[in-house]
N, C-alpha and C positions, 0 to 999 in steps of 0.2 A: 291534807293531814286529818283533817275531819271525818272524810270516808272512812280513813284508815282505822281511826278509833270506835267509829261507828260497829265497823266490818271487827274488831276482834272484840267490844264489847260483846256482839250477838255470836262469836265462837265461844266466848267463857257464857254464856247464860243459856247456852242453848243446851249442856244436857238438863237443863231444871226444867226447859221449856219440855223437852219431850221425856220427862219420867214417868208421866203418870201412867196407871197400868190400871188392868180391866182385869176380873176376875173370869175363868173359865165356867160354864154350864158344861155339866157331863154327862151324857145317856149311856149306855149301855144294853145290847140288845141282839138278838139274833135276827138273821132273815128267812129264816120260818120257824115255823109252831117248832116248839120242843118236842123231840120224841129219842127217847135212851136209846142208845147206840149208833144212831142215825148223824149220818153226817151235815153239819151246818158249818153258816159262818153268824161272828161272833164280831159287833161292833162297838166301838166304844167312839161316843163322836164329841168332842169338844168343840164350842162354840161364844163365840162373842168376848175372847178374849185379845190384849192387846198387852204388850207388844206381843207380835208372833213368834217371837223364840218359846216352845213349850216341847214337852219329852213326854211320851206316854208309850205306857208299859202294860203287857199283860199278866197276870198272875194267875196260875190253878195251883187249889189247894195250899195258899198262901206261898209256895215257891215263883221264881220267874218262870213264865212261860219258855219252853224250848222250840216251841211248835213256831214255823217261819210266818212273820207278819208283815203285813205292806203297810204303809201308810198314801193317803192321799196328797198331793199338791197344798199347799197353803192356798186357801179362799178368801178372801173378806166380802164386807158389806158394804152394805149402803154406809153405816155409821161408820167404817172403816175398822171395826173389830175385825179379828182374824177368825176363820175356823179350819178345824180339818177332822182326819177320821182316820182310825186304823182298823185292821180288820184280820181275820185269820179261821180258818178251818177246823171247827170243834168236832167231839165226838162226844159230847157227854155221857157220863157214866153216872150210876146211882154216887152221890154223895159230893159230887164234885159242886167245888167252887171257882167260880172264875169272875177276876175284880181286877178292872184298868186302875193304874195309877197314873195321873195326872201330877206332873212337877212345872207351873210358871212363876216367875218372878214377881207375880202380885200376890203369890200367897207363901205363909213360912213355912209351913208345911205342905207337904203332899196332898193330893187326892184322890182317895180309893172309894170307889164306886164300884159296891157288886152287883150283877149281872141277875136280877129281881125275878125273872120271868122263871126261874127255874124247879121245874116242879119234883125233882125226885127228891 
């Protein structure tokens, strides 16, 4: 009888045990130099965050992105944070802006992070 209480004590206390959440780091970047009209890709890499349930999104010109994006396999680490990475085929044009949103459950809001390197 003992086990048994033992065994559904640690079912009711175990979602407390694994709540706690790790916030996401976000880069944003291409893989090569900028150059207007020239075709790249466009990454946004989220990193060291926990749990690994997370949704990321790309944005140009503050609308969602239409253009088809992959995402990577879920990663983790040594510390068992999760990471991963989306990615997708840009054309930049003079004026454009392009910014991933990052949505995890360790944060209340969103995270938009633009795309820095961009020189026009």
């Amino acid at each position: 009888m003992e086990i048994i209480q033992t065994f559904v004590l640690i079912l009711l206390l175990s979602p407390q045990i694994t709540m706690w959440t790790v916030r996401p780091s976000v880069n944003v970047y291409t893989e090569f130099p900028e150059q207007q009209g020239k075709v790249n890709v466009l990454y946004c890499y989220a990193t060291g965050f926990y749990p690994g349930d997370i949704e990321v999104t790309f944005y140009l010109n503050g609308q969602k992105s239409t253009v088809k994006a992959e995402t990577s396999d879920l990663m983790y680490g040594e510390d068992w944070t999760f990471r991963v990475y989306k990615y997708m085929n840009i054309t930049p044009q003079y004026g454009d802006k392009y910014t991933c949103e990052v949505r995890h459950s360790s944060m209340v809001e969103p995270k938009m992070t633009e795309w820095k390197d961009n020189i026009f």
